[in-house]
N, C-alpha and C positions, 0 to 999 in steps of 0.2 A: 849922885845916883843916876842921873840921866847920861853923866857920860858914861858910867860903869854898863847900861842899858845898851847904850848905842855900838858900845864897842863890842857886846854880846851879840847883837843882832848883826853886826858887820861878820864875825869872826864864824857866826851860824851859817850865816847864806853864802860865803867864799865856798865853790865847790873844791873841796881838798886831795883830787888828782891832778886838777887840772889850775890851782890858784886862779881861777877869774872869779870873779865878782859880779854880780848882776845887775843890770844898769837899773834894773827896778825890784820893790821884793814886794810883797803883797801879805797881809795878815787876815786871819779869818777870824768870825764875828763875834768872838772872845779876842781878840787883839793879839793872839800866838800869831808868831812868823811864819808863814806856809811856804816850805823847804822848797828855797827853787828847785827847777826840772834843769834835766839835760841838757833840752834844747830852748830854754830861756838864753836872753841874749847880755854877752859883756857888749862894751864899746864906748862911744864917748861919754857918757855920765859917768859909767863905773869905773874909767882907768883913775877917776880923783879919790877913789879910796886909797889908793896905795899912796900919794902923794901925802893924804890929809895922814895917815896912820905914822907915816914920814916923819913928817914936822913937827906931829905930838910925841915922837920919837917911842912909838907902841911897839916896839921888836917884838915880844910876843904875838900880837897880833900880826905884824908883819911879816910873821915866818909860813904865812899859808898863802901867800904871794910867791913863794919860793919855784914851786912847781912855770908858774908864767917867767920868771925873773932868766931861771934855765933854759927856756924855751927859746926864748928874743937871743938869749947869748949864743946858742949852740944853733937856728937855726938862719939869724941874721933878717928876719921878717916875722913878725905880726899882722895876721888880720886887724883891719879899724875893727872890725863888729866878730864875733866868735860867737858859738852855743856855748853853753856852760860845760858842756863835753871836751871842746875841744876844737869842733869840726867850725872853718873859718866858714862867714856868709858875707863876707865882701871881698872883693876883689882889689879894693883900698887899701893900701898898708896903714895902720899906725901911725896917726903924728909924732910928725918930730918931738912936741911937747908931751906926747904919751909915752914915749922912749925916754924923755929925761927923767918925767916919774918912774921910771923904773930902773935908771941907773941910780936916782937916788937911793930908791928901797934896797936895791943890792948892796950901797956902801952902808946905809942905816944898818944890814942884814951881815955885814962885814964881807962881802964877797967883790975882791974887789978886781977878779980878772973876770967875772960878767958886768960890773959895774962899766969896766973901760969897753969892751966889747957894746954893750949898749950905746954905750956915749956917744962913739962913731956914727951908729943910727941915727942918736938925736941929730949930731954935729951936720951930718951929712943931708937931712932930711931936710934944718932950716935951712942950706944951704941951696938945697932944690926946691926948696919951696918956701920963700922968704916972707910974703904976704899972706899965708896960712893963719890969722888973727888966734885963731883959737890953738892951734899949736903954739905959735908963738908965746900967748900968754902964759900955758902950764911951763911950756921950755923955762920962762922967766921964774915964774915962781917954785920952778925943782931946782933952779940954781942958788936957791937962800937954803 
C-alpha cells in the first residue's frame, strides 16, 4: 500500500508538459499533495526519481519523464536546476550522473536513439569532470 501511495504521489506532482519532478512537494493539513506550481524547482534531489522509477522498472510511471528524456536528446543540454515550466535557473548543466539517469529511463522507456544521444552527455560530462562525487555516484548507479 505505501508503495502503490508513493508512486501516486510521484506520478501527481511530475508536471506533464514539461516531465520534471519537483525536488520537494509539500501536503496540506489533511495530508492531500498540494500540486506543484510552475515555478517550483526540479534539480538535484528530484533527477533521482527517474532513476529510482528505473530500477523498480515503473514504465508506467516512467512515461511522464518522457517530455524531459526528448529534451536532453534533441537539445544536447540540461539545466542542473529548471522551474517546473521549463524555464532553466542555473546556468550549470546537469551532471554527468543526471544524464545517465536519464539514458537509463529512455532505455527502461524503450527509446533507444535518445537513450545513446544522452549517454554521450553522461560519457562526456564524467569525462570533464571526473571528481564530480555526486555525479559520479548516480553515473554508477544508472549503470545497474
Amino acid at each position: 500500500r505505501v508503495y502503490k501511495t508513493g508512486l501516486g504521489l510521484i506520478k501527481n506532482s511530475i508536471n506533464p508538459r514539461t516531465g520534471l519532478a519537483p525536488d520537494w512537494v509539500r501536503f496540506d493539513s489533511e495530508g492531500r499533495l498540494v500540486s506543484p506550481g510552475e515555478t517550483d524547482h526540479f534539480g538535484y534531489e528530484a533527477i533521482r526519481v527517474y532513476l529510482y522509477l528505473a530500477l523498480a522498472d515503473e514504465k508506467e510511471a516512467l512515461k511522464a519523464a518522457a517530455p524531459l528524456i526528448h529534451r536532453a536528446a534533441d537539445q544536447g543540454y540540461l539545466s542542473a536546476v529548471m522551474e517546473l515550466g521549463g524555464r532553466a535557473v542555473s546556468e550549470c548543466q546537469l551532471s554527468s550522473g543526471g544524464y545517465a539517469i536519464l539514458a537509463k529511463a529512455a532505455r527502461s522507456l524503450d527509446l533507444p536513439g535518445e537513450s545513446e544521444k544522452i549517454e554521450v552527455l553522461a560519457i562526456t560530462g564524467m569525462a570533464n569532470d571526473p571528481y564530480n562525487y555526486y555525479g559520479s555516484a548516480l553515473f554508477l548507479l544508472a549503470s545497474f
